[in-house]
C-alpha positions as CSV (number, residue, x, y, z in Angstrom):
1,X,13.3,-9.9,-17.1
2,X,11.6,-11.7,-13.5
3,X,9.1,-10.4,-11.9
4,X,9.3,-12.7,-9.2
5,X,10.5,-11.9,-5.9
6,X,13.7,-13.5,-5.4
7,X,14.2,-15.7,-2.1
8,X,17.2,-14.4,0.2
9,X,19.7,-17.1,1.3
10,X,20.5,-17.6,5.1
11,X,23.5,-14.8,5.4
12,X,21.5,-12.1,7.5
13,X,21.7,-8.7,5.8
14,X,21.1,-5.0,6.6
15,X,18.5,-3.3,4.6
16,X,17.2,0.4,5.5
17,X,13.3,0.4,4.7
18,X,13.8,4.2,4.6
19,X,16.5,4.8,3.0
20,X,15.0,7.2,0.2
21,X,13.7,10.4,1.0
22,X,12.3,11.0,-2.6
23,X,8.5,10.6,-1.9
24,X,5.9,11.1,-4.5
25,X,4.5,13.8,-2.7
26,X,7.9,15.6,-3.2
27,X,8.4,15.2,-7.0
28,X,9.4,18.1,-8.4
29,X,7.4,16.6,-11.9
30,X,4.1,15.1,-10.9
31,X,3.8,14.4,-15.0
32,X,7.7,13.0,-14.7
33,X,7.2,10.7,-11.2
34,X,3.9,9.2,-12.3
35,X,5.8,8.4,-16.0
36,X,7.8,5.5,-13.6
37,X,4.3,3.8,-13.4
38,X,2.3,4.3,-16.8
39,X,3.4,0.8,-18.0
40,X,1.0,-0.2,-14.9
41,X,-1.5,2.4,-15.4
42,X,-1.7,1.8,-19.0
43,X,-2.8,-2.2,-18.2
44,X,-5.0,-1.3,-15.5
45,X,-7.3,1.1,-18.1
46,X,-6.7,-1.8,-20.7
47,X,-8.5,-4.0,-18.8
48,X,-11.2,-1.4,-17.9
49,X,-11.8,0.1,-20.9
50,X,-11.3,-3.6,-23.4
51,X,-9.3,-1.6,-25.6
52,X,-5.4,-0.1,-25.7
53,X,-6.5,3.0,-27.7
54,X,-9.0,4.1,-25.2
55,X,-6.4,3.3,-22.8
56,X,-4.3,6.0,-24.0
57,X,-6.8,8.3,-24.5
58,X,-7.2,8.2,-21.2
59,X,-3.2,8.5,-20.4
60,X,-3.1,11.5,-22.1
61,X,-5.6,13.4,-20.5
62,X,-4.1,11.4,-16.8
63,X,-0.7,13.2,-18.3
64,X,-1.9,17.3,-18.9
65,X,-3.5,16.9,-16.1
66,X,-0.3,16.3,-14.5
67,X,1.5,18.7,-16.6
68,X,-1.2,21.3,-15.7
69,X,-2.0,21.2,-12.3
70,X,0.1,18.7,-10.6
71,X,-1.6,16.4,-7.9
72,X,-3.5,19.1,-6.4
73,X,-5.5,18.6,-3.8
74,X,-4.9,14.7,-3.6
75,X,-1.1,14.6,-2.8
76,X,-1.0,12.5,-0.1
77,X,-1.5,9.2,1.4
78,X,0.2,6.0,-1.1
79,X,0.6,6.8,-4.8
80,X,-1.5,3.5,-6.0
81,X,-4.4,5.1,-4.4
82,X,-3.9,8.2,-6.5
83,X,-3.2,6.7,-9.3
84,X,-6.5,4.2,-9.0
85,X,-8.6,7.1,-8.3
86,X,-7.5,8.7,-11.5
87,X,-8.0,5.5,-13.7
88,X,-11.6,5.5,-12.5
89,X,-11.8,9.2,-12.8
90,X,-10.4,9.4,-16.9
91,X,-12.1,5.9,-17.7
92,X,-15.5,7.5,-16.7
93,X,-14.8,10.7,-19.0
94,X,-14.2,8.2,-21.8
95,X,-16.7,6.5,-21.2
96,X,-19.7,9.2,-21.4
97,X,-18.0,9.6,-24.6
98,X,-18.8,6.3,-25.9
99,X,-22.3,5.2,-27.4
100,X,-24.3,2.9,-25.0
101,X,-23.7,-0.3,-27.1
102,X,-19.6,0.5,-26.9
103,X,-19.2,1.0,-24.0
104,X,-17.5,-2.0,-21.5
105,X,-19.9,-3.3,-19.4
106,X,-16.8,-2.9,-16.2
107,X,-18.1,-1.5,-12.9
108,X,-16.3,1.5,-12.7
109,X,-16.5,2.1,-9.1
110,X,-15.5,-1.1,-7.7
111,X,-12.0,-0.4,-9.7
112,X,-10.5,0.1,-5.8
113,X,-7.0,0.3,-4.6
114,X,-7.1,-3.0,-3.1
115,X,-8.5,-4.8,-6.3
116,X,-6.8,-8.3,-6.6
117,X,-6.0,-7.2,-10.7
118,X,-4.7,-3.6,-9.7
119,X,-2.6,-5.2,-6.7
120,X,-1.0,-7.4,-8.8
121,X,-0.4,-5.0,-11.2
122,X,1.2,-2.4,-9.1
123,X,3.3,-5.2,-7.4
124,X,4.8,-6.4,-10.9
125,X,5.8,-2.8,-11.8
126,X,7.6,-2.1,-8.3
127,X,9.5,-5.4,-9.1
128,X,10.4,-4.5,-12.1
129,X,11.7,-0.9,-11.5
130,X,13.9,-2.9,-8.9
131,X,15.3,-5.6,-11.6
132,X,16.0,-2.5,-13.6
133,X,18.0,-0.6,-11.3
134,X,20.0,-3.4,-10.0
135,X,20.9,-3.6,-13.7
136,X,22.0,-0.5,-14.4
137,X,24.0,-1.1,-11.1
138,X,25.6,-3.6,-12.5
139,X,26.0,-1.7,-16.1
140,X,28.2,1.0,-13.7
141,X,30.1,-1.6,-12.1
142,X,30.2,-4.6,-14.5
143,X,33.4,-6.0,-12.3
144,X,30.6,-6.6,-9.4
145,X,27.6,-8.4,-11.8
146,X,24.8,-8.3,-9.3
147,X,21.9,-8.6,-11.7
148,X,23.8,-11.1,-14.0
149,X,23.8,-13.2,-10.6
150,X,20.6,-12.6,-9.0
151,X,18.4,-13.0,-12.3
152,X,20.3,-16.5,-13.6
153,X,20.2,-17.6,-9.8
154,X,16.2,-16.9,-9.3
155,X,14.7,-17.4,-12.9
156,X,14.1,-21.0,-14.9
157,X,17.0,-21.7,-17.1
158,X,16.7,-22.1,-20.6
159,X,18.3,-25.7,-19.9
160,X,17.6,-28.3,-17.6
161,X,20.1,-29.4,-15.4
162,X,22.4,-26.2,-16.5
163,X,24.7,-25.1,-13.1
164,X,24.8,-21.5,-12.5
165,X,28.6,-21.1,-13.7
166,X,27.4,-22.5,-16.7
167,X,24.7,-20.4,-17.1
168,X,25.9,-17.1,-16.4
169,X,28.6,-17.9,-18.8
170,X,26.0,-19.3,-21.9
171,X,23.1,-16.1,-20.9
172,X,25.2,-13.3,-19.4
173,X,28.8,-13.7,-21.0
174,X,29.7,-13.6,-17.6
175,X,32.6,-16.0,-16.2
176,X,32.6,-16.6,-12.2
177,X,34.1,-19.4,-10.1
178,X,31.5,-20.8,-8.0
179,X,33.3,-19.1,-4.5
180,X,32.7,-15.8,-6.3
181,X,29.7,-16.7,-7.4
182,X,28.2,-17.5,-3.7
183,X,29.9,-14.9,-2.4
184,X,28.1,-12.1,-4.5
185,X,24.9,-14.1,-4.1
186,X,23.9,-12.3,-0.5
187,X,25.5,-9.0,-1.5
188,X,22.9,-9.5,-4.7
189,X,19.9,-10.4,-3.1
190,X,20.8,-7.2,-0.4
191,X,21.1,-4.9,-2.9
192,X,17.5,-6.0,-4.8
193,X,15.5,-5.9,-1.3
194,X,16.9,-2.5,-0.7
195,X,16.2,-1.2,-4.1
196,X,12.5,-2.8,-4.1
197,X,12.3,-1.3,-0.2
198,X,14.0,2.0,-2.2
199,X,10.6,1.9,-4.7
200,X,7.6,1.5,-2.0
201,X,8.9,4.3,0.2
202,X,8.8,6.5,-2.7
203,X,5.3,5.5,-3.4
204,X,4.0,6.2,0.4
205,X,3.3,10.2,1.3
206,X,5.6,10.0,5.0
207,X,7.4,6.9,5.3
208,X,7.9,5.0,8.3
209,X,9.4,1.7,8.6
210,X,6.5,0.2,9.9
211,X,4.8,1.8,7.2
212,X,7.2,0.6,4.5
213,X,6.6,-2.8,6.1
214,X,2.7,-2.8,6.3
215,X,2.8,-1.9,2.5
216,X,5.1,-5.1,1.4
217,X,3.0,-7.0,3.0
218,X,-0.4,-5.8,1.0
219,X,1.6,-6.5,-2.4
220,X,2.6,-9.6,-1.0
221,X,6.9,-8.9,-1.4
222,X,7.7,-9.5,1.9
223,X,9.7,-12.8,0.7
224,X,12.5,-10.3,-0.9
225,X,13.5,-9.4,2.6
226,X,13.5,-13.0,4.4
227,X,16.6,-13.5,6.5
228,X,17.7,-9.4,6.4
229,X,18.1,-7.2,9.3
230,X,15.0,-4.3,8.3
C-alpha cells in the first residue's frame, strides 16, 4: 500500500479540516485509541532499543498502563507528544534492566517529538490509516472504487508504459472507461485529504482549523490538500 501523499488535480474541492469530533483526549479506550498507532510506536522503540523484543517489552507495559490508568495526568496537547514521552519513559525502564555492556548506546532524552525519525514515522502511519479507510470505503461501495483509483493513479506501476485503464484492470480487477475514470479521480483524491485531515484532528487535544493546518504542515502532508477548498 502508498505511503506517499497523493497530489490533487486542478478541480477545486471542499474538505472540512474538522470534521471529526473523536479526539484522543475523548477516547473512551485509552489502551484501544493508542492500539491505531502501535505499528509506529513499536518502530520508534525498535530503533531505540536495537532490538524488536525489547520493543515489545516495552509495548506491553505502554499497554497496562493504558488499561490501568488511562492517560492520566497527560491527556492533552497532540497525541505524538504523548506517545513520544512514553517511548522515552518505558525505553528507560528497560533499560535500567539491562547490563551496562547491553544496553544501546541511544540518547534517551533527545528521543523528542520533533525528531526527524519519529516525524517521519508518525507521518507514514497517519497515511496509512487514511489508505486504509478509503479502502474499506471502497469495500462498502465497490460500485464507487475510490482506492482502486487513487492507489493505481499515485503509485509506480508494475509496468512501464501501462495506462491507468489498463492497470486498474491487470492490479484491481477493476474495469473503467477513461471518462469514469477522470471523473472519480477528484472525488478520490477528496475523499483521502479528508480522511488524512479526519486522522490528525483526532490526534490534536481541541482542534481548530488553524490547528489542524499547522500540524500538516510539521509532518510535511500539506500536498494531499493542494487545489481543495480547507
Amino acid at each position: 500500500m502508498a505511503n506517499d501523499t497523493p497530489p490533487t488535480g486542478n478541480r477545486t474541492t471542499s474538505v472540512n479540516l474538522v470534521r471529526s469530533s473523536n479526539p484522543w483526549t475523548s477516547a473512551n479506550s485509552a489502551a484501544g485509541f493508542v492500539l491505531r498507532y502501535l505499528i509506529v510506536v513499536r518502530k520508534q522503540l525498535i530503533a531505540v532499543l536495537g532490538s524488536s523484543e525489547r520493543a515489545d517489552e516495552c509495548l506491553k507495559i505502554l499497554i497496562a498502563h493504558l488499561v490501568s490508568v488511562g492517560f492520566g495526568e497527560h491527556k492533552k496537547g497532540r497525541l505524538r507528544d504523548f506517545l513520544i514521552r512514553a517511548i522515552r519513559t518505558t525505553a528507560k525502564a528497560r533499560i535500567s534492566d539491562l547490563t551496562v555492556s547491553e544496553r544501546p548506546t541511544t540518547d534517551i532524552d533527545s528521543v523528542l517529538s520533533d525528531n526527524e525519525q519519529w516525524l517521519s514515522l508518525w507521518r507514514t502511519g497517519l497515511l496509512e490509516r487514511a489508505w486504509r479507510s478509503l479502502e474499506r470505503k471502497e469495500h462498502i461501495d465497490p460500485q464507487r472504487p475510490l482506492f482502486s483509483v487513487l492507489h493505481c493513479a499515485t503509485t509506480k506501476p508494475k509496468q512501464p508504459g501501462q495506462s491507468l485503464r489498463e492497470r486498474l484492470k491487470s492490479e484491481r480487477g477493476v474495469e473503467l472507461g477513461e471518462a469514469d475514470i477522470q471523473s472519480l479521480l477528484p472525488v478520490a483524491r477528496a475523499s483521502f485529504a479528508q480522511l488524512l485531515a479526519d486522522e490528525v484532528a483526532e490526534t490534536l487535544e481541541k482542534p481548530t482549523k488553524e490547528d489542524v493546518k499547522a500540524e500538516l504542515k510539521t509532518l510535511g502532508l500539506t500536498k494531499a490538500f493542494d487545489g481543495m477548498s480547507i
